[in-house]
Structures are given as structure tokens and as C-alpha cells.
C-alpha positions in Angstrom: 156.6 -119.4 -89.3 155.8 -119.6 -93.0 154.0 -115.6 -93.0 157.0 -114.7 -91.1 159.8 -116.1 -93.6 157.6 -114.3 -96.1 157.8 -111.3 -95.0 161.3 -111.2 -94.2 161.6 -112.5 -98.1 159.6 -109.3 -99.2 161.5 -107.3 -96.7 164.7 -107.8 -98.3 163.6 -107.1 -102.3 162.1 -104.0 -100.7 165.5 -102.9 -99.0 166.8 -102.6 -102.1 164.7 -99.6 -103.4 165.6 -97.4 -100.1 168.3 -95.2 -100.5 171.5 -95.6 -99.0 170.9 -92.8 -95.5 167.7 -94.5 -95.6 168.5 -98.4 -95.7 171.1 -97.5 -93.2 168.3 -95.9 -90.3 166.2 -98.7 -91.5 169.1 -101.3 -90.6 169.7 -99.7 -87.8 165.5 -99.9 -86.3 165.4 -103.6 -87.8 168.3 -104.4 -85.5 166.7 -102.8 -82.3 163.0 -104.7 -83.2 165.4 -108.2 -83.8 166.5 -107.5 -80.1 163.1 -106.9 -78.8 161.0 -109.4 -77.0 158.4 -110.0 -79.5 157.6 -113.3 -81.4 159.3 -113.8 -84.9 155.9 -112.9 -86.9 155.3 -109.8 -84.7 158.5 -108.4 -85.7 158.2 -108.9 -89.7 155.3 -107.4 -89.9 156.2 -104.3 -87.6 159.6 -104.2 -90.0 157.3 -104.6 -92.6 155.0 -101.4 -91.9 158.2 -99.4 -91.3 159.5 -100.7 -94.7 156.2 -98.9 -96.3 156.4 -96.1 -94.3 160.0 -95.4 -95.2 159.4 -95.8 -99.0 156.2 -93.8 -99.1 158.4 -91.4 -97.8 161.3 -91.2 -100.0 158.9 -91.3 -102.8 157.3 -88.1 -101.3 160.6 -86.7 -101.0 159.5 -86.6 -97.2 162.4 -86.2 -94.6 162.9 -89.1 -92.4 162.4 -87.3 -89.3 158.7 -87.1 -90.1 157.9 -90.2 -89.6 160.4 -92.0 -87.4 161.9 -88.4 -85.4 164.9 -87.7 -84.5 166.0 -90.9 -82.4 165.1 -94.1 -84.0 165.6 -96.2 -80.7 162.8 -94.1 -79.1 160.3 -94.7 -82.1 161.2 -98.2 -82.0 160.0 -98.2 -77.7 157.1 -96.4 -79.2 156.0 -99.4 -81.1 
């Protein structure tokens, strides 16, 4: 419980440096993994990885679509 509230805590200052087509695909996946069967920890740190993912990205001045494709809901079954 404590590693997942931590997470979620880093998650959130980390939000802040996505830009705003990118928070809102990111709000949009951390939705669909919320909904997901998975136990609370599993979820942060999946969130977590997409979180670094994304940013590595943007600071590559990568599209998106590179990494997550063009439908966010089937990356998310992916995982």
C-alpha cells in the first residue's frame, strides 16, 4: 500500500511536465489500467513505466504513436 501511494505521489509531479495532447492520452490509458483487474501496486507501477515512456518521448521529440500506437485501449490489453 505504502509503494503504491508513492508511486501514485511521483506520478502526479511527473504529469505535470507532459504536454497537454500528451497528459490527455496519458489520462486517458491511466483511466483504462484504473478499470482493469489488477491489484493497486500493479497498476502504479505499470502507470509508472508509461509515465517514463511518455516523457522519454516528448523529450525525443518522438510521436506518441511510437510507443503506445494508434489505439491506446489496445496497448493498454497489450499490457
Amino acid at each position: 500500500m505504502l509503494l503504491s501511494w508513492r508511486l501514485k505521489r511521483i506520478r502526479f509531479k511527473q504529469q505535470k511536465k507532459l504536454n497537454a495532447s500528451n497528459l490527455y492520452l496519458y489520462k486517458s490509458i491511466t483511466s483504462y489500467i484504473q478499470n482493469c483487474e489488477l491489484s493497486g501496486t500493479e497498476k502504479e507501477e505499470i502507470l509508472q513505466q508509461v509515465m517514463d515512456m511518455m516523457l522519454q518521448a516528448q523529450i525525443e521529440d518522438k510521436p506518441m504513436t511510437l510507443i503506445i500506437g494508434n489505439d491506446y485501449e489496445k496497448f493498454c490489453k497489450s499490457i
